[in-house]
PDB file with one MODEL, atoms N, CA, C and O in Angstrom:
MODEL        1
ATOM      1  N   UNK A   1       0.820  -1.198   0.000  1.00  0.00           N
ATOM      2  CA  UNK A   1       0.000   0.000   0.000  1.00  0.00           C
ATOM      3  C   UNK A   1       0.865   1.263   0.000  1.00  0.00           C
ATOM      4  O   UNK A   1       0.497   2.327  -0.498  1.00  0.00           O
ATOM      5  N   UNK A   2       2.169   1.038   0.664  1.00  0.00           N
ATOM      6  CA  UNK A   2       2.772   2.596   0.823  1.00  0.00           C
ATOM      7  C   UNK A   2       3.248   2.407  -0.593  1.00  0.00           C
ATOM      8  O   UNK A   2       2.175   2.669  -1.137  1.00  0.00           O
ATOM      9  N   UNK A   3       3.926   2.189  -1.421  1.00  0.00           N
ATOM     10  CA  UNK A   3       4.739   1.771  -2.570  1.00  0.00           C
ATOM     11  C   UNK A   3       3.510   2.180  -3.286  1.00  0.00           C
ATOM     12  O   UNK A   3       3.751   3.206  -3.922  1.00  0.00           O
ATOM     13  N   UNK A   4       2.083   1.717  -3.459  1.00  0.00           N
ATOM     14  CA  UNK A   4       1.225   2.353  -4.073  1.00  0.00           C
ATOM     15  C   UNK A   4       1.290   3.929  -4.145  1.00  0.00           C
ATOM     16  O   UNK A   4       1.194   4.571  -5.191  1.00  0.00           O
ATOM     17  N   UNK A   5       1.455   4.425  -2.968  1.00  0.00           N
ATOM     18  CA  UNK A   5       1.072   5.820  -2.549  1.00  0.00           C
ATOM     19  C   UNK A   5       2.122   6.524  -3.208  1.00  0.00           C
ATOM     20  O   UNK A   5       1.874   7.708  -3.435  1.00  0.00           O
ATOM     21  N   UNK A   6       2.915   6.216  -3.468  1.00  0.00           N
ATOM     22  CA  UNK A   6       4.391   6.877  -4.144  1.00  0.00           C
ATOM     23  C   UNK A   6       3.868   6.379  -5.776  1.00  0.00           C
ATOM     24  O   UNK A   6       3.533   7.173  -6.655  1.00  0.00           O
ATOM     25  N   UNK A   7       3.893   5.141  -5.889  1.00  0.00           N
ATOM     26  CA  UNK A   7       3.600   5.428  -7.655  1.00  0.00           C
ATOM     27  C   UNK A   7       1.670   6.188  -7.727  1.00  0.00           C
ATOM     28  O   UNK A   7       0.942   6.079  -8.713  1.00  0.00           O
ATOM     29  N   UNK A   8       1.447   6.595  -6.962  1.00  0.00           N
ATOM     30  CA  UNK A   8       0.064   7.655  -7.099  1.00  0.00           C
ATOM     31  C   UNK A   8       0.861   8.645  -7.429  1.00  0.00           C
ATOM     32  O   UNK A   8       0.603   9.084  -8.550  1.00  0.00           O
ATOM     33  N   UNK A   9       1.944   9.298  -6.755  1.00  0.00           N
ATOM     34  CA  UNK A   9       2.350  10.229  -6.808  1.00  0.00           C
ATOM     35  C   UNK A   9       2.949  10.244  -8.208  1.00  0.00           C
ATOM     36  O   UNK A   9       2.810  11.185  -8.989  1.00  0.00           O
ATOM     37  N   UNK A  10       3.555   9.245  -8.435  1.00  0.00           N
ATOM     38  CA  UNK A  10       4.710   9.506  -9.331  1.00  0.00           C
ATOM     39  C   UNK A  10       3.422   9.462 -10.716  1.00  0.00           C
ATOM     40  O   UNK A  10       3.736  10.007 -11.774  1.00  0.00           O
ATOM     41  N   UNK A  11       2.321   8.934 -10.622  1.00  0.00           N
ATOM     42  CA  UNK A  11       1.317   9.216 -11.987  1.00  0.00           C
ATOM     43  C   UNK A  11       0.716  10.863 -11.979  1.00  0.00           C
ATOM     44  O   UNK A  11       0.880  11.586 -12.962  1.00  0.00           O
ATOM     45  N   UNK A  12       0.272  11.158 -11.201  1.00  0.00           N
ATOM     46  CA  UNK A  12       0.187  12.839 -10.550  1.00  0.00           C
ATOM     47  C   UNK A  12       0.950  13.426 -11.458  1.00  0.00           C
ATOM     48  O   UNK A  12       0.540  13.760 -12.570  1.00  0.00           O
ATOM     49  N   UNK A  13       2.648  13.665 -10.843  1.00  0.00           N
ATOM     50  CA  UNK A  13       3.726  14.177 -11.658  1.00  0.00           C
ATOM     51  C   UNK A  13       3.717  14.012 -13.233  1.00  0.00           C
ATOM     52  O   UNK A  13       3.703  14.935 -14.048  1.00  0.00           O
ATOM     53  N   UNK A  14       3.728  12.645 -13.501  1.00  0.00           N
ATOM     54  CA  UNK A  14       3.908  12.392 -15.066  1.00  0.00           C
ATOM     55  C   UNK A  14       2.415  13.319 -15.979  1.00  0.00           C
ATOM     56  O   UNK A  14       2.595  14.148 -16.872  1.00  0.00           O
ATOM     57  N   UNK A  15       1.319  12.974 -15.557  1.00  0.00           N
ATOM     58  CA  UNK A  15       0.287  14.084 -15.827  1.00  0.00           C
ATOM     59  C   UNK A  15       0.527  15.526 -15.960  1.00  0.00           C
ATOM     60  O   UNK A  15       0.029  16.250 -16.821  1.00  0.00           O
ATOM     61  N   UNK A  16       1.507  15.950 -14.831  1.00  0.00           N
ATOM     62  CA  UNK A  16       1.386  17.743 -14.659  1.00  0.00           C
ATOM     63  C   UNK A  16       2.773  17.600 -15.477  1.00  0.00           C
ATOM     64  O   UNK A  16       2.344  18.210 -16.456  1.00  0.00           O
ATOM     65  N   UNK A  17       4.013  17.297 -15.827  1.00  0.00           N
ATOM     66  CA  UNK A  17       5.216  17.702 -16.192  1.00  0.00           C
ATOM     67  C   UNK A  17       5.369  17.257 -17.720  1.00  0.00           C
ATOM     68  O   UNK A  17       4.588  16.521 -18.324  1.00  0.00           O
ATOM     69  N   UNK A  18       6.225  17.693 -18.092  1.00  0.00           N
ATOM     70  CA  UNK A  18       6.721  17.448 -20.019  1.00  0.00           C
ATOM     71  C   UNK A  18       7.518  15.661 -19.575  1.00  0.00           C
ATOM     72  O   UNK A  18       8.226  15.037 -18.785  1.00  0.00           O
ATOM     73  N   UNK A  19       7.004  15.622 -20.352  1.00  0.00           N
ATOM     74  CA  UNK A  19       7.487  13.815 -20.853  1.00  0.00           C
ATOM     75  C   UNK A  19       9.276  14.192 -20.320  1.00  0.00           C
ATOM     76  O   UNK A  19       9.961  13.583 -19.498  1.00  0.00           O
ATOM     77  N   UNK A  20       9.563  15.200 -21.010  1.00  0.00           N
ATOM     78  CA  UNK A  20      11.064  15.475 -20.928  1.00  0.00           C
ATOM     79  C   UNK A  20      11.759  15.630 -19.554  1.00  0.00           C
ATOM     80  O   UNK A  20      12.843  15.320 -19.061  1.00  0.00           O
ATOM     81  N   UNK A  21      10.755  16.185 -19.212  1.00  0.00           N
ATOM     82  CA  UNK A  21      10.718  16.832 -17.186  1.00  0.00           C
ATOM     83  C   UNK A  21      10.903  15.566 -16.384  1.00  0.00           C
ATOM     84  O   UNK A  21      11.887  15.324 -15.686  1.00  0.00           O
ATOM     85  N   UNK A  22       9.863  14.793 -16.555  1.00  0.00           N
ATOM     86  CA  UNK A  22       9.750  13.539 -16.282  1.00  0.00           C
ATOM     87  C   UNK A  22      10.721  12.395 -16.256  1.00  0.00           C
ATOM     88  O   UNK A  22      10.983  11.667 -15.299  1.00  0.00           O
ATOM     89  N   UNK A  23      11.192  12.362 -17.432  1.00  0.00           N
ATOM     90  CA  UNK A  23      12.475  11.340 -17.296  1.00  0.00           C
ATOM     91  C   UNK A  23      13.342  11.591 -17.277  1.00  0.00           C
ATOM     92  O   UNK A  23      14.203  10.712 -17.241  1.00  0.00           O
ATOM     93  N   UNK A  24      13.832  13.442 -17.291  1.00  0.00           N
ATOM     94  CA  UNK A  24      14.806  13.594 -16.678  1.00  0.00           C
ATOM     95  C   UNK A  24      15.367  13.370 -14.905  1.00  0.00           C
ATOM     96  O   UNK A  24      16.335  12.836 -14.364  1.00  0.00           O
ATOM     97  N   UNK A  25      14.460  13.920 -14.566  1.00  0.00           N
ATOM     98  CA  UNK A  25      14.130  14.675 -13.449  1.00  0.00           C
ATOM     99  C   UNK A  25      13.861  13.699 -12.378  1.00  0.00           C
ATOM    100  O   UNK A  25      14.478  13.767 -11.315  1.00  0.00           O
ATOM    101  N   UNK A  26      12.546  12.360 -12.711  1.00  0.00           N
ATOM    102  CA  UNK A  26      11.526  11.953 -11.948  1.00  0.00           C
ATOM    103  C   UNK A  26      12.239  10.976 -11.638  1.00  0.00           C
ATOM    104  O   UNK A  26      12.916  10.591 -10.685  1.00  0.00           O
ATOM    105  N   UNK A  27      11.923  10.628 -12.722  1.00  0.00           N
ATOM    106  CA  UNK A  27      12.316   8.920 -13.003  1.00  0.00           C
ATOM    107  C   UNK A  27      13.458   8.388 -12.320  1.00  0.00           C
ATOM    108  O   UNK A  27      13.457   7.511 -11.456  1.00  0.00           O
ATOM    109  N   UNK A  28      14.555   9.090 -12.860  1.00  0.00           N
ATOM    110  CA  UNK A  28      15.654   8.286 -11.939  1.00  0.00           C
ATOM    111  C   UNK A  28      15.887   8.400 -10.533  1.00  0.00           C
ATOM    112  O   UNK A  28      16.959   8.140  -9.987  1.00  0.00           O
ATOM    113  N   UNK A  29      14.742   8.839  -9.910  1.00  0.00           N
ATOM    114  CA  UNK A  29      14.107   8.864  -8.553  1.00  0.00           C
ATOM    115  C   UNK A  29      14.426   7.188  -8.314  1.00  0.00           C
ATOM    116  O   UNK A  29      14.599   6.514  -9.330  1.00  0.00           O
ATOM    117  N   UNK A  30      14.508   6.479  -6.885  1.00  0.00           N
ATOM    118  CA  UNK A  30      13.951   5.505  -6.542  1.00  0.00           C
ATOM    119  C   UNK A  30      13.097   6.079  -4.906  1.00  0.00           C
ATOM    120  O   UNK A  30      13.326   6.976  -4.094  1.00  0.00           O
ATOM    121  N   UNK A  31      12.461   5.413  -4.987  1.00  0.00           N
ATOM    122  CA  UNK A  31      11.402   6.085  -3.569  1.00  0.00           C
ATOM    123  C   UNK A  31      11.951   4.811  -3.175  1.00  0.00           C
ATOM    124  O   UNK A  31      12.446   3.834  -3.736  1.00  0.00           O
ATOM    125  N   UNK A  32      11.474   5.468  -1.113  1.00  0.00           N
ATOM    126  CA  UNK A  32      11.161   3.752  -0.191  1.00  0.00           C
ATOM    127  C   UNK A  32      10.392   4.812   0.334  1.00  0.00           C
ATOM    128  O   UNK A  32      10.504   6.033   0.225  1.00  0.00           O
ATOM    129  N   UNK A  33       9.354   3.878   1.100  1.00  0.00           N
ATOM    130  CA  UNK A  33       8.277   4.036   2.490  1.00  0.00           C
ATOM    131  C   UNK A  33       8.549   3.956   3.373  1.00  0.00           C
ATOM    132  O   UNK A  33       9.116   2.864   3.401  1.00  0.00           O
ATOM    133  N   UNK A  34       8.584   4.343   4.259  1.00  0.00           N
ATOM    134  CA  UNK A  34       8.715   4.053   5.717  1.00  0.00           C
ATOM    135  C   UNK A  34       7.199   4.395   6.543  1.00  0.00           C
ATOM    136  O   UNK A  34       7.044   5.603   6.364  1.00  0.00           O
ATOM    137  N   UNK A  35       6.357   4.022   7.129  1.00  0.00           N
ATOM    138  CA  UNK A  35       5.090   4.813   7.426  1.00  0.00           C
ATOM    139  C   UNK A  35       4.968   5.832   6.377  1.00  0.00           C
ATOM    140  O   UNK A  35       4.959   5.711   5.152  1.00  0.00           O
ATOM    141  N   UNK A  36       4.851   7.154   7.347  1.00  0.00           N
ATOM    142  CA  UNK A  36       4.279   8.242   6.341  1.00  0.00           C
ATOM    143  C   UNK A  36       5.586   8.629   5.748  1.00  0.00           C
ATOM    144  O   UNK A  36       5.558   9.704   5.148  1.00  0.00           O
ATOM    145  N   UNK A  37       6.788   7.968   5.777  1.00  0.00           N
ATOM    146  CA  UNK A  37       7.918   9.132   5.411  1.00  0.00           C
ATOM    147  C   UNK A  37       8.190   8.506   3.814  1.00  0.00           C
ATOM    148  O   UNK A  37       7.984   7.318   3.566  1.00  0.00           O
ATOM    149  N   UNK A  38       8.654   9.427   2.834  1.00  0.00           N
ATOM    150  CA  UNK A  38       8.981   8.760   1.879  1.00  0.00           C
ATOM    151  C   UNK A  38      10.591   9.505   1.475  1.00  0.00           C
ATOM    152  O   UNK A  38      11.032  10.646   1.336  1.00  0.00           O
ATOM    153  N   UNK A  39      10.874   8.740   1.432  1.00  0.00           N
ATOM    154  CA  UNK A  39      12.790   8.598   1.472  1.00  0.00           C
ATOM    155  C   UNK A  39      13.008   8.606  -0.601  1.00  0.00           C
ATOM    156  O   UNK A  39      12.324   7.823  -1.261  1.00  0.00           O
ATOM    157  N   UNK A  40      13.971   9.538  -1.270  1.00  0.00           N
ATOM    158  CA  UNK A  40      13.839   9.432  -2.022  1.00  0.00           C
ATOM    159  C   UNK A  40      15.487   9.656  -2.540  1.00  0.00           C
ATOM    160  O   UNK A  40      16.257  10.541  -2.166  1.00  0.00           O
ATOM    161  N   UNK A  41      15.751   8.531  -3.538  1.00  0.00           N
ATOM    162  CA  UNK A  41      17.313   8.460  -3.736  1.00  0.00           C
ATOM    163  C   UNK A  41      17.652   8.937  -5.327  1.00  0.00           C
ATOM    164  O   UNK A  41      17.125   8.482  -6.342  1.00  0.00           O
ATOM    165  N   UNK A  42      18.739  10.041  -5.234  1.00  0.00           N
ATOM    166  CA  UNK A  42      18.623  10.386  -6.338  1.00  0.00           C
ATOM    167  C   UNK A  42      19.736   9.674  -6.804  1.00  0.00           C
ATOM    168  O   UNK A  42      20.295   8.835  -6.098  1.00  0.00           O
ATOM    169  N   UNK A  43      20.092   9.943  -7.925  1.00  0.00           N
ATOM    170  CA  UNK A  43      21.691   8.787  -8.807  1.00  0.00           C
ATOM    171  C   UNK A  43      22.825  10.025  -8.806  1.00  0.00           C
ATOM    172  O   UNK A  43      23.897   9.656  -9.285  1.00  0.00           O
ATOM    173  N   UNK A  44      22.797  11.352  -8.381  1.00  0.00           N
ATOM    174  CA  UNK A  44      23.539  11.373  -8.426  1.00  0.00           C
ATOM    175  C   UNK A  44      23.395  13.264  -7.883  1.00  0.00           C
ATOM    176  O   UNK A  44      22.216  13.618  -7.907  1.00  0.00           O
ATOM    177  N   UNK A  45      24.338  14.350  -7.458  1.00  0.00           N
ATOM    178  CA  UNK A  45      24.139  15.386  -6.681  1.00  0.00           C
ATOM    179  C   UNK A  45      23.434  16.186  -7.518  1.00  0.00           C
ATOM    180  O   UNK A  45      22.434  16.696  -7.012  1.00  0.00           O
ATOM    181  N   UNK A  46      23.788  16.581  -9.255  1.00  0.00           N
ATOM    182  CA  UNK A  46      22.809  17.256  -9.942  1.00  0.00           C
ATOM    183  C   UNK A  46      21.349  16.981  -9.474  1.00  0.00           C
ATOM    184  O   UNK A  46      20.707  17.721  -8.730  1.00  0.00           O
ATOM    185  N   UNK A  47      20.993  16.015  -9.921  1.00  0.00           N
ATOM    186  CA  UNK A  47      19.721  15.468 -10.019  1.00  0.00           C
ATOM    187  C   UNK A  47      18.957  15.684  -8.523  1.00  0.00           C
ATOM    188  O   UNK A  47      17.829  16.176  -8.503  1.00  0.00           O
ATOM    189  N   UNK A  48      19.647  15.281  -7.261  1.00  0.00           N
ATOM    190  CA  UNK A  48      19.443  15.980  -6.145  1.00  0.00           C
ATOM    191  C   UNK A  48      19.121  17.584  -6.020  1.00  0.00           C
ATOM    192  O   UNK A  48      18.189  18.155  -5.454  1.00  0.00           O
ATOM    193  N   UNK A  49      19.972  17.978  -6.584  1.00  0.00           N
ATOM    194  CA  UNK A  49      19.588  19.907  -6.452  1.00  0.00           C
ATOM    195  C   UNK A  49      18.752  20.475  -7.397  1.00  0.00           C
ATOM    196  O   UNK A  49      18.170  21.528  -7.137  1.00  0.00           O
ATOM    197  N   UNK A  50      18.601  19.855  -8.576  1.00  0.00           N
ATOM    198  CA  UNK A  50      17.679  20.098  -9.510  1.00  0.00           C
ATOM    199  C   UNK A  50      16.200  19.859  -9.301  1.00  0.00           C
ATOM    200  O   UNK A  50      15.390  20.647  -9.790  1.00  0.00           O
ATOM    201  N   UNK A  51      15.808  18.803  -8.593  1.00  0.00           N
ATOM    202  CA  UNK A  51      14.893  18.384  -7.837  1.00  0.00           C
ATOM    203  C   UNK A  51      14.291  19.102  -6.852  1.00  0.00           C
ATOM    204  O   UNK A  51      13.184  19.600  -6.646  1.00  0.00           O
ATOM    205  N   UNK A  52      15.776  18.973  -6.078  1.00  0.00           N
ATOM    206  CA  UNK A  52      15.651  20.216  -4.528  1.00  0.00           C
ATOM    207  C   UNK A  52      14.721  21.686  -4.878  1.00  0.00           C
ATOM    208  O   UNK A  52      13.691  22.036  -4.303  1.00  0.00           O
ATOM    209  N   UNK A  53      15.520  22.484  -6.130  1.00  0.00           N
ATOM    210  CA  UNK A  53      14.709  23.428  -6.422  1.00  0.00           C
ATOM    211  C   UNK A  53      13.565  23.210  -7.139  1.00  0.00           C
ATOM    212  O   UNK A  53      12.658  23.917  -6.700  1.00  0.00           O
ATOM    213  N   UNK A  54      13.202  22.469  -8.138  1.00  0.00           N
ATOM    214  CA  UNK A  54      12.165  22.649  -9.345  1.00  0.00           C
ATOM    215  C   UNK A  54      11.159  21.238  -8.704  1.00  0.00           C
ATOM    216  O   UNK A  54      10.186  20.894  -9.375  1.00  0.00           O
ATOM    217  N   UNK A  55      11.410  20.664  -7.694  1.00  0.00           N
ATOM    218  CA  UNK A  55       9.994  19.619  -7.907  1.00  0.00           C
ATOM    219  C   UNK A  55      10.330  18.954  -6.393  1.00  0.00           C
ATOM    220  O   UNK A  55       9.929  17.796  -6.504  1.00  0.00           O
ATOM    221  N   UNK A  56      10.833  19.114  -5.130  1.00  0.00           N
ATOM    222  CA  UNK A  56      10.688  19.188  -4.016  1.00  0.00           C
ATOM    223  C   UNK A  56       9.260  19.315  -3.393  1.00  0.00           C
ATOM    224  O   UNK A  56       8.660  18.381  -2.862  1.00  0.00           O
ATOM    225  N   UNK A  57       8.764  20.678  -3.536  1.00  0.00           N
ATOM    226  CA  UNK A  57       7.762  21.307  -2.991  1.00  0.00           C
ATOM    227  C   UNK A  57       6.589  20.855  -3.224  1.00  0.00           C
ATOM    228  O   UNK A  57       5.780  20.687  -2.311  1.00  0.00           O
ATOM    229  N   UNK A  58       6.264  20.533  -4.766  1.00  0.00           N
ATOM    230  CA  UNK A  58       5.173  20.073  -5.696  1.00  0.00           C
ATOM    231  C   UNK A  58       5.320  18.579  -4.908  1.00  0.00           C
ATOM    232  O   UNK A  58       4.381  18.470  -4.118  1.00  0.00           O
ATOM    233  N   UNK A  59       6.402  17.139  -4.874  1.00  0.00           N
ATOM    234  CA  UNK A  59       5.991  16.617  -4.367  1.00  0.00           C
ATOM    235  C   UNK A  59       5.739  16.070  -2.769  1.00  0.00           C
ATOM    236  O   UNK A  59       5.286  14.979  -2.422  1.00  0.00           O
ATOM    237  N   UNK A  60       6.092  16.958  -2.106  1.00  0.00           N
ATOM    238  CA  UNK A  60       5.739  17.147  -0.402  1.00  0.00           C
ATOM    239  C   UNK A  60       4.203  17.580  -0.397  1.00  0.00           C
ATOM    240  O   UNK A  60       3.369  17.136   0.392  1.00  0.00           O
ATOM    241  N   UNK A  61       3.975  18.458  -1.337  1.00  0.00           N
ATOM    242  CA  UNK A  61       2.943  18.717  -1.301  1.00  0.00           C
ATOM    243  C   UNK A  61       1.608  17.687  -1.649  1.00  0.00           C
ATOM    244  O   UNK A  61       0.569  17.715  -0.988  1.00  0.00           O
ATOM    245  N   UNK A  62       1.891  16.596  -3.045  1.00  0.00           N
ATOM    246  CA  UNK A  62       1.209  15.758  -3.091  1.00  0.00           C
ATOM    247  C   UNK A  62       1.312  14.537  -1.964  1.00  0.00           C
ATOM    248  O   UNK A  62       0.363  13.955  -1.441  1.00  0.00           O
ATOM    249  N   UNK A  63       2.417  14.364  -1.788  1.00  0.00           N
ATOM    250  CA  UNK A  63       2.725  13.402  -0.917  1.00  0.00           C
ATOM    251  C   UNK A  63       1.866  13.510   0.722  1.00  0.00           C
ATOM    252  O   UNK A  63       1.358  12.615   1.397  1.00  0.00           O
ATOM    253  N   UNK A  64       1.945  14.557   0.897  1.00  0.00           N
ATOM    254  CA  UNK A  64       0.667  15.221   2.262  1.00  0.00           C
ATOM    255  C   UNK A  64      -0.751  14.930   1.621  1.00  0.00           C
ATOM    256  O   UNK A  64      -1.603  14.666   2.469  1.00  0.00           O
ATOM    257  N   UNK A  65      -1.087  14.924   0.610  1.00  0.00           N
ATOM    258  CA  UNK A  65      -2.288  14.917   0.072  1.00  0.00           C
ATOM    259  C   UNK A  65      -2.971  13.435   0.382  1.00  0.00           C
ATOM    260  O   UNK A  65      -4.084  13.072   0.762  1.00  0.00           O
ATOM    261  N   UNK A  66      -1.465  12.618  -0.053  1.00  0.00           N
ATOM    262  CA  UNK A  66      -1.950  10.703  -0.347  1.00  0.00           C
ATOM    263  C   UNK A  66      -2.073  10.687   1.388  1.00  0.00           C
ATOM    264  O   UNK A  66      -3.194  10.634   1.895  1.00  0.00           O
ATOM    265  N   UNK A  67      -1.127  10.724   2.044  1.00  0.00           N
ATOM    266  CA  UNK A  67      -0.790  10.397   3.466  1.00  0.00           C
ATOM    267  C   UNK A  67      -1.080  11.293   4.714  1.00  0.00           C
ATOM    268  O   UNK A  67      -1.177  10.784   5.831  1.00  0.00           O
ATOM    269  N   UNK A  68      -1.187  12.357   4.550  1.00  0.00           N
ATOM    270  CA  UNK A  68      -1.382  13.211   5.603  1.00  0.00           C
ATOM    271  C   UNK A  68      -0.604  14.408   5.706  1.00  0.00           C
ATOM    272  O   UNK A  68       0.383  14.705   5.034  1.00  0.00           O
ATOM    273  N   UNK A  69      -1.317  15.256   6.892  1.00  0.00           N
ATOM    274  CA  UNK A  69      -0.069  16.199   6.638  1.00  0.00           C
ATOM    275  C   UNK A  69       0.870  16.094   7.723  1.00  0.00           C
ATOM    276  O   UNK A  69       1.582  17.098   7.727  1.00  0.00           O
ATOM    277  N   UNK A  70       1.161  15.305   8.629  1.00  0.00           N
ATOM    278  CA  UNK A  70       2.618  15.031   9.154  1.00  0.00           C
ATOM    279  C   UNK A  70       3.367  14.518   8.101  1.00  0.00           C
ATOM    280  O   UNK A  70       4.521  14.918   7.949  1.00  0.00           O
ATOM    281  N   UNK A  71       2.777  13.507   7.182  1.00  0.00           N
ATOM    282  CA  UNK A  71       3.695  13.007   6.237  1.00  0.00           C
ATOM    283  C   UNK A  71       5.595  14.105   5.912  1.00  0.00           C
ATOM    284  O   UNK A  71       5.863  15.299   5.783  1.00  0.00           O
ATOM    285  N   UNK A  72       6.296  13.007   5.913  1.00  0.00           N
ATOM    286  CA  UNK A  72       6.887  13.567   5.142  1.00  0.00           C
ATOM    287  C   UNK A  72       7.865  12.993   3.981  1.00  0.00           C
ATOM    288  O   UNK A  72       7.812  11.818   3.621  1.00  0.00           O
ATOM    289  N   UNK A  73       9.074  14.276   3.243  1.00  0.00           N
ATOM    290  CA  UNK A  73       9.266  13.489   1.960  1.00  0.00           C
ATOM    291  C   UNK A  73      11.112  13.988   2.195  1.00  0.00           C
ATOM    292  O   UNK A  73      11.303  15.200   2.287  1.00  0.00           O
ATOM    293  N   UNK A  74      12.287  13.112   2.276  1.00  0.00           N
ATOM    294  CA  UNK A  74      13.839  13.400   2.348  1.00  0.00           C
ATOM    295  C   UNK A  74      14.722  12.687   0.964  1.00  0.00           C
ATOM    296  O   UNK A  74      14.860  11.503   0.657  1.00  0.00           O
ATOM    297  N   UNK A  75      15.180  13.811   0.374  1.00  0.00           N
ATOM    298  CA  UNK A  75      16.477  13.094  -0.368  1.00  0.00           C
ATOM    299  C   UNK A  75      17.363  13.089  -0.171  1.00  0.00           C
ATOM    300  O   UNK A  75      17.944  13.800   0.650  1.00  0.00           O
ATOM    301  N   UNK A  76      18.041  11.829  -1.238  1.00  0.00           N
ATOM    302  CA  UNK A  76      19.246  11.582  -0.308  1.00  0.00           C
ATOM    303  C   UNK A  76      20.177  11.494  -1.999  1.00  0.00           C
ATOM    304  O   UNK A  76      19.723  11.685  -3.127  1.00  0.00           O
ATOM    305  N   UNK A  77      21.161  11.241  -1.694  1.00  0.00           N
ATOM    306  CA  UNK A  77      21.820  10.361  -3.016  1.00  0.00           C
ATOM    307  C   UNK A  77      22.559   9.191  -2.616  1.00  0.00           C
ATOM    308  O   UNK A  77      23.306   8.910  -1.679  1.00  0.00           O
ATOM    309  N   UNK A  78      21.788   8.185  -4.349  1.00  0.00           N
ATOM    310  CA  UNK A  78      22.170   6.808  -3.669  1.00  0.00           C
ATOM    311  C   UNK A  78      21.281   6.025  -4.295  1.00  0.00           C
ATOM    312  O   UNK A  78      20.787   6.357  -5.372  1.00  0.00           O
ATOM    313  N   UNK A  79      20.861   4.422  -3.417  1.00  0.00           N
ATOM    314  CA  UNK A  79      19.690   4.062  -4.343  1.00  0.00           C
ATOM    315  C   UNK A  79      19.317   3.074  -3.178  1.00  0.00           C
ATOM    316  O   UNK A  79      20.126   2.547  -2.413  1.00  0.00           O
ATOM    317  N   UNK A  80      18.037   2.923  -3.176  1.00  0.00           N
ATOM    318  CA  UNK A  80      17.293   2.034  -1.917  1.00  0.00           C
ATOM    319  C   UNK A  80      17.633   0.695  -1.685  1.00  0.00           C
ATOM    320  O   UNK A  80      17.089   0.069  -0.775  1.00  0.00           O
TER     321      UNK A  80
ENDMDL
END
């Protein structure tokens, strides 16, 4: 069910962003769950700060939506 709640999210995103946005950006995301927390590993520090600024906010924000609003959402670099 949590792994659901993250690919909710990640269909959300692919809807609102350019195909291009998306697999730059998204994709080479790997999520984990933990309860409400969702832990998110990027491949590499660009992709971390690029994220950080342009699509952080948008998904904390959905991510409170699926789970709550204690929920929360941390990146890291690396891979689950």
């Amino acid at each position: 069910m949590a792994e659901g709640a993250w690919q909710d999210c990640l269909n959300r995103l692919q809807d609102e962003l350019s195909l291009a946005d998306f697999s730059t950006w998204i994709r080479p995301l790997q999520g984990e769950v933990v309860g409400d927390h969702l832990t998110l590993f990027a491949p590499n520090r660009f992709v971390k700060e690029w994220f950080d600024q342009k699509y952080a906010a948008r998904v904390l924000e959905l991510w409170r939506e699926m789970r709550g609003q204690d929920a929360a959402v941390s990146v890291r670099i690396g891979s689950a």
